[in-house]
C-alpha positions, -999 to 999 in steps of 0.1 A, spaced: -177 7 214 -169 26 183 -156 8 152 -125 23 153 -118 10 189 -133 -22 175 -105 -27 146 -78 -16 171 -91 -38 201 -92 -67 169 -54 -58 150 -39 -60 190 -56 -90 197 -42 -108 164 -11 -98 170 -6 -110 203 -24 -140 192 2 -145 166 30 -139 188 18 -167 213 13 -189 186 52 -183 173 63 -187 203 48 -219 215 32 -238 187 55 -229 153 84 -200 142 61 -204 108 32 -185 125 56 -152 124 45 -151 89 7 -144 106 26 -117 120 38 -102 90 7 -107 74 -8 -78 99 17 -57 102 13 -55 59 -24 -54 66 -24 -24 87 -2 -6 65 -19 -14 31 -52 -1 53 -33 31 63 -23 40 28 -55 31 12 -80 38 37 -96 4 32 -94 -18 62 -114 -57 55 -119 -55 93 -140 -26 96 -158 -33 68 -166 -68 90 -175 -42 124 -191 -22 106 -215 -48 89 -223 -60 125 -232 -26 135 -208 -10 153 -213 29 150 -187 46 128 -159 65 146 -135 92 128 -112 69 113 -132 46 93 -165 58 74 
């Protein structure tokens, strides 16, 4: 698995996560949410996603979206 299928396998995975948890433990968990979704735009603008750095420290091999 490639890093970049890695971060978007991980960013899915939290959001459904987040979702669950909204829905069945607290409405204050859509803040998790929004926390994401602001993530994954601050990483699309800047190019610096804290997640792949994480992959790519545990050695997943580098894709075409993050270097």
């Amino acid at each position: 698995m490639t890093l970049d299928r890695a971060v978007m396998m991980f960013a899915g995975f939290m959001v459904l996560l987040s979702v669950v948890l909204t829905a069945f433990v607290s409405p204050l968990f859509v803040w998790f949410t929004v926390f994401i979704g602001l993530n994954l735009i601050q990483s699309s603008v800047t190019g610096f996603c804290p997640a792949a750095a994480v992959f790519k420290k545990l050695g997943f091999q580098t894709g075409c979206a993050f270097t």
